[in-house]
Structure formats: structure tokens, C-alpha cells
C-alpha positions in Angstrom: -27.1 -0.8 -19.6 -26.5 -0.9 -16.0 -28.8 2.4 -15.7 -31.5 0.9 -17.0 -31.3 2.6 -21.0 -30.4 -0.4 -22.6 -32.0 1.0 -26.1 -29.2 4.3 -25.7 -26.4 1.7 -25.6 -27.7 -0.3 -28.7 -26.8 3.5 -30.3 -23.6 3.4 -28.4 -22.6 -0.2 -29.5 -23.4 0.1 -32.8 -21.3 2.7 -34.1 -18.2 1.9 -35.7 -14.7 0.5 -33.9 -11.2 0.7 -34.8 -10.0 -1.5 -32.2 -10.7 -5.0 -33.6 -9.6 -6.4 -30.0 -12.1 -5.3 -28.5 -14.8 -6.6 -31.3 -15.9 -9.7 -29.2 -16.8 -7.4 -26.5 -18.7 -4.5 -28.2 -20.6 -7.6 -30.2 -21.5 -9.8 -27.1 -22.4 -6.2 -25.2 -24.7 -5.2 -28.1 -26.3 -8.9 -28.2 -27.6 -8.0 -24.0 -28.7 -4.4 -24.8 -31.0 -5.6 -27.6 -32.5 -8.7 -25.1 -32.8 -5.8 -22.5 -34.4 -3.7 -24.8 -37.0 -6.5 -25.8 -35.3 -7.3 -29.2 -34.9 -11.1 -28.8 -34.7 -11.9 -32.2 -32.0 -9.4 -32.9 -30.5 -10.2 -29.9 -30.3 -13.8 -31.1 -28.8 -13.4 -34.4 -26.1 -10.5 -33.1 -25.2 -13.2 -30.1 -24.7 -15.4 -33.1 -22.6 -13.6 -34.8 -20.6 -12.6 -31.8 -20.2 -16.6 -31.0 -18.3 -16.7 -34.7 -15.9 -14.2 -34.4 -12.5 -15.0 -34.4 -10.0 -14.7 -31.9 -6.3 -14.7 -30.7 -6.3 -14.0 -26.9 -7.6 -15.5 -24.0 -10.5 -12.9 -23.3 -11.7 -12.5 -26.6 -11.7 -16.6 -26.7 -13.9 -16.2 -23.4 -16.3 -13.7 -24.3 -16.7 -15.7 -27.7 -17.6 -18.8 -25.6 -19.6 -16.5 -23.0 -22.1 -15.3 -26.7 -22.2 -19.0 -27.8 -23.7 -20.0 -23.8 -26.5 -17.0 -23.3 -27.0 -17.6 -27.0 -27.8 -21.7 -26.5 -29.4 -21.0 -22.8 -32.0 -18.6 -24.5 -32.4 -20.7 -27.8 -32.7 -23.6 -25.0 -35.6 -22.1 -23.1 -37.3 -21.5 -26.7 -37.5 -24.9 -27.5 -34.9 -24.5 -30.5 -33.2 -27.7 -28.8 -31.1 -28.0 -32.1 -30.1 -25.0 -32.6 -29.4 -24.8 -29.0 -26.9 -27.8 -28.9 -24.6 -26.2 -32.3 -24.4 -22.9 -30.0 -23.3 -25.0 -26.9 -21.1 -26.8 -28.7 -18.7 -23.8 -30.0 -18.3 -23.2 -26.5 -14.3 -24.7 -26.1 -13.9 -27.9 -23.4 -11.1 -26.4 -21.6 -12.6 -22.9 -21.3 -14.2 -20.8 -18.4 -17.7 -21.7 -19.3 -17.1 -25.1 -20.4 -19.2 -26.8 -17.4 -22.3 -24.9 -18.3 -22.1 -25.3 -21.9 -22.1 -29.1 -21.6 -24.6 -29.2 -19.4 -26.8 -27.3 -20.9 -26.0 -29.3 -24.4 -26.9 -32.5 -22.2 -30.4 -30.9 -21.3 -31.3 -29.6 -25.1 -30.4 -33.5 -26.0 -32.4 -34.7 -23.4 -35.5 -32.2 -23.8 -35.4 -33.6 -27.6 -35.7 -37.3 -25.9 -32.2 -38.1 -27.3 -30.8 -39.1 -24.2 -28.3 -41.3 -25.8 -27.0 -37.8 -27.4 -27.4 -35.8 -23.7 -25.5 -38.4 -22.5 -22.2 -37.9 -24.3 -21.1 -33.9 -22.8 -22.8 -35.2 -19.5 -20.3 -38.2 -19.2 -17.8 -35.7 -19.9 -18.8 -33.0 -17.5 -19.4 -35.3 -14.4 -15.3 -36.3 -14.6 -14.8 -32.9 -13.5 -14.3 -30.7 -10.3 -16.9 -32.2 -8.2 -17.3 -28.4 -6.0 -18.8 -27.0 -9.7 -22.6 -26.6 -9.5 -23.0 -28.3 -13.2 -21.0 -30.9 -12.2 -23.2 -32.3 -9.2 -26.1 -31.3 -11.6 -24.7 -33.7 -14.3 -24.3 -36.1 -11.8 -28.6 -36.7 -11.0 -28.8 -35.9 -15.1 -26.9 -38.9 -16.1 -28.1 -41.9 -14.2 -31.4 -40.1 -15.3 -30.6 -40.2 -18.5 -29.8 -44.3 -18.3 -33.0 -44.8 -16.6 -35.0 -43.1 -18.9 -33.2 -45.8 -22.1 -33.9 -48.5 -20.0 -30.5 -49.2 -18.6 -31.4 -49.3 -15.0 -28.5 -51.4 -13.6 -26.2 -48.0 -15.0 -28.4 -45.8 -13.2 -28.4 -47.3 -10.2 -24.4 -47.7 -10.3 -24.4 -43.7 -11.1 -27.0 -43.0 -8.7 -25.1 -44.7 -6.0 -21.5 -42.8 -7.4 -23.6 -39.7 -7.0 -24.6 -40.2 -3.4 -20.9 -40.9 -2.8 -19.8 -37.8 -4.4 -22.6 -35.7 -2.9 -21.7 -36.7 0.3 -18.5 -36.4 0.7 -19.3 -32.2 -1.1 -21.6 -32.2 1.8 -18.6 -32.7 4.4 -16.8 -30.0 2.5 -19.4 -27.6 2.3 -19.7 -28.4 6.3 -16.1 -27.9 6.8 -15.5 -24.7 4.7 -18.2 -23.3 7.2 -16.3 -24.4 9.9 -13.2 -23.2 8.4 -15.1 -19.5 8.0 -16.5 -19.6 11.6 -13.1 -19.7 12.5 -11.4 -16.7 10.7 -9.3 -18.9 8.2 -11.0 -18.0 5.1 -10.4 -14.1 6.0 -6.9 -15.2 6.3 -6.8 -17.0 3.0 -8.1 -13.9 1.4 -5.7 -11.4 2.7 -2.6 -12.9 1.0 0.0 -11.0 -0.8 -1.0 -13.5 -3.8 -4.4 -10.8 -3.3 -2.3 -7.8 -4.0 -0.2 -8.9 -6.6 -1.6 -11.7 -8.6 -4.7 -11.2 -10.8 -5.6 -14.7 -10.9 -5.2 -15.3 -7.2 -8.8 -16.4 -7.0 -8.5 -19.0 -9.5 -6.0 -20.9 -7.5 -7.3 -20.0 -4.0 -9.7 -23.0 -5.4 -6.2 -25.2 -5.6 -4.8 -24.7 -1.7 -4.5 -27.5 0.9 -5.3 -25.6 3.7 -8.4 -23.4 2.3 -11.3 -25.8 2.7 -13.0 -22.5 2.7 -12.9 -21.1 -0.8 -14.0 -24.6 -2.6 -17.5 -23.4 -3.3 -16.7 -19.4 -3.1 -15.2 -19.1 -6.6 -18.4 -17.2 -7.8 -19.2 -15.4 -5.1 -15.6 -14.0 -5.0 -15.5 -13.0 -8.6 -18.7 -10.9 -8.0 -18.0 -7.1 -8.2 -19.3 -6.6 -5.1 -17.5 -9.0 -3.6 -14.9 -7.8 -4.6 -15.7 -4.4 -3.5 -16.0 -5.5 0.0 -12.9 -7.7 -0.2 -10.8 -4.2 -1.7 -12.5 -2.3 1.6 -11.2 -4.8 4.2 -7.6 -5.4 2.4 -7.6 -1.6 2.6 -8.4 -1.7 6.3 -5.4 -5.0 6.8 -3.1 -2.8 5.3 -3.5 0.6 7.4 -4.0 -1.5 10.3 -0.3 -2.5 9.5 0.7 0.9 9.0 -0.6 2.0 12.4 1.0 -0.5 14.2 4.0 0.4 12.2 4.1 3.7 13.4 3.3 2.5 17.0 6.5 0.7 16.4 8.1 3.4 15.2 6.7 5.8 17.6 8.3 3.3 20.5 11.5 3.4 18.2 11.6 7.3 19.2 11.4 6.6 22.9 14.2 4.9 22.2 16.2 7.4 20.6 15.8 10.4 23.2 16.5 7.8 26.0 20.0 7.1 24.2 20.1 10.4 23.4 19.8 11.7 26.8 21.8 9.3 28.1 24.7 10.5 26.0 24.7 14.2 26.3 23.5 14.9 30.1 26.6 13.5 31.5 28.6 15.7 28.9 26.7 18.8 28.6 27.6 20.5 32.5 31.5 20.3 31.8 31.4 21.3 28.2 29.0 24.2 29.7 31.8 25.3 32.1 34.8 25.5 29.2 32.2 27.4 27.2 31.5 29.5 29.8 35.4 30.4 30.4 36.4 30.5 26.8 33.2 32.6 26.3 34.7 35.1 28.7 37.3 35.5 27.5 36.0 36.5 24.0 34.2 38.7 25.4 37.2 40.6 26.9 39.5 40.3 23.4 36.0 42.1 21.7 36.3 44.8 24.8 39.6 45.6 23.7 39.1 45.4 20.0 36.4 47.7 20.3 38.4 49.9 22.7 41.1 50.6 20.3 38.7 51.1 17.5 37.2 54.2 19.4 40.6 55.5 21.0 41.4 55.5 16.9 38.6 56.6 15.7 38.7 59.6 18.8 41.8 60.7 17.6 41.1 61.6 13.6 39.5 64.4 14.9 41.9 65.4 18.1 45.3 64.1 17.3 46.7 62.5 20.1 50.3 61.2 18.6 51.6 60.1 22.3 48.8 56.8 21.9 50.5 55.7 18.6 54.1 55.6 20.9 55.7 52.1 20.3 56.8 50.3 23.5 59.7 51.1 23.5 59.1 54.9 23.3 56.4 55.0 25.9 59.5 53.3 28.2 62.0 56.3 27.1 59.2 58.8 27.9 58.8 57.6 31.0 62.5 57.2 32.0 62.7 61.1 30.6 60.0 62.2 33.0 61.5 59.9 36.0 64.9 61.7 35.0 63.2 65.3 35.4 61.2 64.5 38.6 64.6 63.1 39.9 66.5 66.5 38.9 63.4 68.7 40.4 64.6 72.5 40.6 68.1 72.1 41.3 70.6 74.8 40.7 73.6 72.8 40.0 75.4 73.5 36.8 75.1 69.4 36.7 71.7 69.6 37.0 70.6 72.1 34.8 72.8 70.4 32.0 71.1 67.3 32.7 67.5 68.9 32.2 68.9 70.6 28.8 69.9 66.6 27.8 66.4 65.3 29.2 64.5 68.5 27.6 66.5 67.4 24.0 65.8 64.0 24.3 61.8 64.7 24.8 62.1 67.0 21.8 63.7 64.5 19.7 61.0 62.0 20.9 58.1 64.5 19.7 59.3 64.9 17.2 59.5 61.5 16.1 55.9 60.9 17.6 54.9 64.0 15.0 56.8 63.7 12.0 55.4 59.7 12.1 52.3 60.1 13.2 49.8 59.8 10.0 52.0 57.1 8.9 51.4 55.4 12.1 48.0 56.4 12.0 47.0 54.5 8.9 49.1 51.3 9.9 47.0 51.1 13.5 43.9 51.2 11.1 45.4 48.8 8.8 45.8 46.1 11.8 43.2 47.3 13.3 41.1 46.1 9.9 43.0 42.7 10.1 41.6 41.9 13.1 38.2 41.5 11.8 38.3 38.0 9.9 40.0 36.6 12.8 36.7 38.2 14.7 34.3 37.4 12.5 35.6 33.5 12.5 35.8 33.6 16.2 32.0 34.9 16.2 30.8 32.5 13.6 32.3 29.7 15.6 30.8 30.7 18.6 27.3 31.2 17.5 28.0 27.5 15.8 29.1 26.0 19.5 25.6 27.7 20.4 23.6 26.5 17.6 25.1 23.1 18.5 24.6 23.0 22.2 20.8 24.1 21.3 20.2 21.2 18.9 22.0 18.9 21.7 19.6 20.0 23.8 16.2 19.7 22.0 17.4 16.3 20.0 16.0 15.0 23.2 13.4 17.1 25.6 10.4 18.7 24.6 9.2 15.3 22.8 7.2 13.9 25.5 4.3 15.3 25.0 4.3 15.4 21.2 5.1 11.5 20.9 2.6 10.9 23.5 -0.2 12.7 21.9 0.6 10.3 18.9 0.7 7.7 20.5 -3.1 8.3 22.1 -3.8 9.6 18.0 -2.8 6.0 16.6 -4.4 3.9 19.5 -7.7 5.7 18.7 -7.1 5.2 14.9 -6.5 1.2 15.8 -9.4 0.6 17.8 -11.6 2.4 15.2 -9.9 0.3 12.5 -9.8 -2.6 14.1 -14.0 -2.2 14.9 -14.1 -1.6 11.0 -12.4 -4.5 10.1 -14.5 -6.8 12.6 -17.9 -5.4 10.7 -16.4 -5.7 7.5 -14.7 -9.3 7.9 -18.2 -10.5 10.2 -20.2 -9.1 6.8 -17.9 -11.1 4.2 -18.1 -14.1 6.4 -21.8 -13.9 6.6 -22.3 -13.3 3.3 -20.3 -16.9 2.4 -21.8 -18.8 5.3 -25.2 -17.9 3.8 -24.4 -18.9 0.8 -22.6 -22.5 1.7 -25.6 -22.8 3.8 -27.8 -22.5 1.0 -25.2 -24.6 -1.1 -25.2 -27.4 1.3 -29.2 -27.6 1.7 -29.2 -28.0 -2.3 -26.6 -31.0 -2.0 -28.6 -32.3 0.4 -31.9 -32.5 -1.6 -29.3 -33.7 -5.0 -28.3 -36.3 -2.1 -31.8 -37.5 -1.2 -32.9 -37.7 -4.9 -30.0 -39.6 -5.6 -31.0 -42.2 -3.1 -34.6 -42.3 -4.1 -33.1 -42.9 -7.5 -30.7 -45.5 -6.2 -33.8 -47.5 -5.0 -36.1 -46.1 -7.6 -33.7 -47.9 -10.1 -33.1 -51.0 -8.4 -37.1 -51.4 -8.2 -36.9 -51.1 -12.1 -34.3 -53.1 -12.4 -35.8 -55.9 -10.5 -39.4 -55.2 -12.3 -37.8 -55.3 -15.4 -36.4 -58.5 -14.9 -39.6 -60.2 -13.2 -40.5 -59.2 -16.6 -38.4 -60.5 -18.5 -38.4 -64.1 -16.6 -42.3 -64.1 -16.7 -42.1 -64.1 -20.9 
């Protein structure tokens, strides 16, 4: 229907549904696709039918009453007053379209010249929210209705009542404009109620302090609206995430202050241990490596004097101080005592020999256990060096970044911020044009209600001149 092929969805609604929830609204539906579609009487007697079907929950009770009102509005305006009032009157008193059923009932009484009968859902309606549009209607219908039986003391009481009640809807209407002009009925719409309540419309009508929304309640349950209501909320709330993140973004600045006001004062002497105990690894490495090649030299030259213990390296060298100190004396003491030192060398090479391969495979054995204690002393190195890196860029090299987001979510603010003016000034437009219009149809109700207050007194007076003359 809403492209315009309202004889395509007569086809759609008519086939068969299993969902019997949503019977009310596949009947009412099919009801305005035949009227679309030129159909009227079919349209009438599926609205009909629609008006009769029963019902359990609240919005198959309202589209029920919703059939039973376009079906007495259209048998209204063909002059089927009676059948018009039984439609109106299925419509239930405490429903959503309550207001315009009973004031349409009052009219198809009236257009029938019952106005005894109109009378009856008029004196109900005009008890009720004065802001409604039937309401202020009923209220000129009534005192109408009492002139046109004759009962122009009534009228003239309800004229006046109406004049009283207009005006004081016409200082509303004049302050929910003011109320607009000032940004308080933007304010009133962006409420969390908004977000989180589906019925936050309804009750906007109910607040203290939102003159605004008194005569809106149509106007802001219009898709589009609505539509324009979603935009700007969407706009409030990434206007609160950017200056969230601006927030955040001075948060930062924050951080790498504190930051670098905690390491810089640390970081030169820890930098001067590391330096000293980095030294110093380097020279246990040196000599690790060192005695990995002087091993590794001598599996191919066998060298057994570099796998001498301490102690034997000291008696080698008191053997050769004990020769230089004999030199090539020819004493009989002497040359004894180079026999001794000669012996004692041999005894010493041999030991160095006959040991050596066992040696040789021990020095590779240590050798071998030095490498976890390496390893961990490398791993914890590169860690000290991994740390003092993330010391470091915790807090410098940010500057520019956070700065360029900054700039990035200023931009982003002013452009949302120029949105949201367009799209609030449009929504406030929109309802000022419409109170406007609102207001210069309350005052036209208010000036007919006067003429009627003195139209009805003249009567009243005529009548009785009237009545005194026979």
C-alpha cells in the first residue's frame, strides 16, 4: 500500500494466516487496501468485520477500535448516521481512539437532528483532557447542541465554560512555544525515558515542567517524527562520545605526565648499574667463549699442559724455577738435583698424559654447564632491555599522536554539533508551526464561542420577550 498497489496487497492480505494474533491487523489492513483500491463497499463490510473480532491484548483491542472509527467516519460521511453511531459505539471509552469515536457519535446524532442523543458521548468527551482536538471540538458542539433544543440559558453557560477553557489552551499553546523557542522541549525529548521506555511519549504529555509537549502527542507519534527525533538522539549521543574521548584523550596527557615524572629521575642511575653490570657480562661471555675455542683447538692438537690443575701448573713452574736456578753446574749436587727435577717433570707428564681424555671430557662437561647459567643471564638481560624500552616509550613519542586526535575529535564536534543545530532548529520548527497553527484554530473556537455566548443570551432574552408577550 504505501507504493501505491493497493489492489497487490488485497492479494497479499487475503491469503490465509496462522497467527491468529495478528488477525485484527491483516483484517483492518485489508479493509484500507480495498478503500484504496476503490472498493468501498467491500471495504465497509471487511472494516466491519474487523471491528467484531475478538481480542485479548492491548493492540489487537486498539486496532479493533481503530476498524470500528474509519469504519463509522466513512459510514458518517455517507449519510448512514445510524449505522455510523453502532460502529462508534464499539469503539471502548478508555481506549486510544476513544475521543474521536465520541465525537464523531455526537455528530452522526446530531446530523440525524437527535441532538438530545449527540448530546450524551459529547457531555462525556468534553470532561476530558482539554489539550485533545475532539475535546475543544466537543466543547462549541455541545452548547450547540442546547441551542439548537431550545435550552439557551445551557448554551450560554457552556459557551461561556468554553471561552474559559479555550483561553486558558490558548496560554498554553503560547507558552509551549515559548518553552520550544527556548530549547526546553529538545531537552524534554532527549531523556533516557527516550531510550529505554516505549511509552515515553505518552507520559511526556503528564510532566510538570514540559509545557511543550501538551499539544505534540500526534506530531511525535508520526513516523517521521520520529525519524527525525532517532537522527538527533543519534547525534546527543556521539556528541557524548566525542566529548568522552576528549576527556579521555586529556586523561592520557595525564598519564605520560605522571609517567614521566616517575621514570626520568630513575632512568640515568639505573642506566649507569646497567651499564657496569652489562660490562661485565660481557667479559664472563669473553672468557666463556675463550675456553670454548682453547677446547675446541685442542681435539685436534692435543695440548695436555692447558688441562693442568692449579696446583700442577704451580709445581711445573717451581720445576722449571728449580732448573733455571741449577743452570749448567757441574757439581755432583747439582747434577743430582736436575736428575730429581728431570723425574719430577716426568712424573708430572705423565700424569698430564695418562689423564688427559679424562680431563678432556670433564672441561667439556663444565664447560656444557655453563650454558643455562648463560642463557638465564642473556634472557634476563634482553628482559632489563625490553623493560627499559617500554619505560621509555610508555611516555614519549605520544605527543603528536594524541594531538592529532585531539584536532580529529574537535573537527568531529563542531561538525556534530552544526548537525545537531539543523536538526534540533528543523524539529523545533516543525512544532512551532504546528502550535502556531494549533493556536490560530483555538482562537477562531474562542471567538465562536463568544459570538455564541451572546448569540445565546439574545435567544434567551427573545425567547423570553416571547414568552411574557403570550
Amino acid at each position: 500500500m504505501a507504493t501505491g498497489r493497493p489492489s497487490e496487497a488485497v492479494k497479499v492480505l487475503e491469503q490465509p494466516r496462522s497467527h491468529e494474533s495478528l488477525a485484527g491487523f491483516v483484517a483492518y489492513n485489508l479493509g484500507i487496501a480495498l478503500l484504496q483500491d476503490g472498493r468501498a463497499q467491500q471495504a465497509i463490510e471487511q472494516l466491519d468485520k474487523a471491528g467484531q473480532l475478538p481480542a485479548g491484548d492491548p493492540a489487537g483491542l486498539a486496532i479493533r477500535d481503530k476498524s470500528n472509527l474509519v469504519l463509522g467516519s466513512m459510514l458518517f460521511e455517507s449519510g448512514d448516521f445510524e449505522r455510523a453511531k453502532q460502529s462508534l459505539d464499539r469503539v471502548r471509552l478508555d481506549g486510544l481512539f476513544s475521543n474521536q469515536a465520541l465525537l464523531r457519535a455526537g455528530w452522526a446524532g446530531a446530523s440525524a437532528k437527535q441532538y438530545d442523543r449527540a448530546l450524551v458521548p459529547w457531555n462525556i468527551l468534553v470532561e476530558r483532557e482539554p489539550t485533545d482536538a475532539a475535546v475543544q471540538e466537543a466543547m462549541l458542539a455541545v452548547p450547540h447542541a442546547y441551542a439548537s433544543l431550545s435550552l439557551y440559558g445551557r448554551a450560554a453557560i457552556m459557551f461561556e465554560r468554553a471561552v474559559d477553557q479555550l483561553s486558558k489552551q490558548i496560554e498554553r499553546v503560547d507558552a509551549s512555544i515559548g518553552s520550544i523557542r527556548e530549547g526546553r522541549f529538545l531537552k524534554a525529548l532527549i531523556r533516557e525515558e527516550s531510550r529505554q521506555d516505549e511509552t515515553w511519549v505518552i507520559r511526556l504529555r503528564s510532566l510538570p515542567d514540559a509545557p511543550e509537549t501538551y499539544y505534540l502527542m500526534e506530531l511525535m507519534a508520526s513516523h517521521d517524527f520520529q525519524t527525525a527525533l532517532h537522527n538527533y538522539l543519534d547525534l546527543e549521543d556521539l556528541q557524548s562520545r566525542l566529548m568522552a574521548w576528549k576527556t579521555s584523550l586529556d586523561a592520557f596527557d595525564d598519564i605520560i605526565r605522571l609517567r614521566q615524572q616517575n621514570y626520568e629521575p630513575l632512568l640515568p642511575e639505573v642506566d649507569a648499574q646497567f651499564r657496569e653490570l652489562a660490562s661485565r657480562i660481557r667479559l664472563r661471555l669473553e672468557q666463556r667463549n675463550h675456553l670454548g675455542e682453547r677446547l675446541k683447538a685442542i681435539l685436534t692438537a692435543p695440548r695436555p699442559d692447558y688441562l693442568a690443575t692449579a696446583d700442577e701448573r704451580i709445581a711445573g713452574e717451581r720445576i722449571a724455577l728449580i732448573e733455571k736456578q741449577l743452570g749448567n753446574s757441574d757439581s755432583p749436587e747439582s747434577a743430582v738435583l736436575r736428575q730429581r727435577a728431570a723425574r719430577l717433570r716426568g712424573a708430572l707428564a705423565w700424569r698430564l698424559e695418562t689423564e688427559y681424555h679424562e680431563r678432556l671430557t670433564a672441561a667439556h662437561v663444565h664447560l656444557n654447564e655453563l650454558n643455562a647459567p648463560v642463557d638465564a643471564l642473556t634472557g634476563q638481560y634482553d628482559a632489563f632491555v625490553r623493560m627499559r624500552q617500554a619505560a621509555t616509550h610508555s611516555y614519549v613519542g605520544y605527543d603528536v599522536q594524541i594531538s592529532r586526535l585531539r584536532e580529529r575529535v574537535g573537527e568531529a564536534l563542531q561538525r556534530v554539533d552544526m548537525l545537531m543545530a539543523r536538526q534540533g532548529n528543523m524539529i523545533e520548527t516543525v512544532a512551532i508551526k504546528l502550535l502556531e497553527a494549533r493556536r490560530e484554530r483555538l482562537v477562531a473556537q474562542q471567538t465562536e464561542a463568544r459570538f455564541g455566548v451572546a448569540d445565546s443570551y439574545d435567544r434567551a432574552a427573545r425567547a423570553q420577550s416571547g414568552a411574557e408577550g403570550r
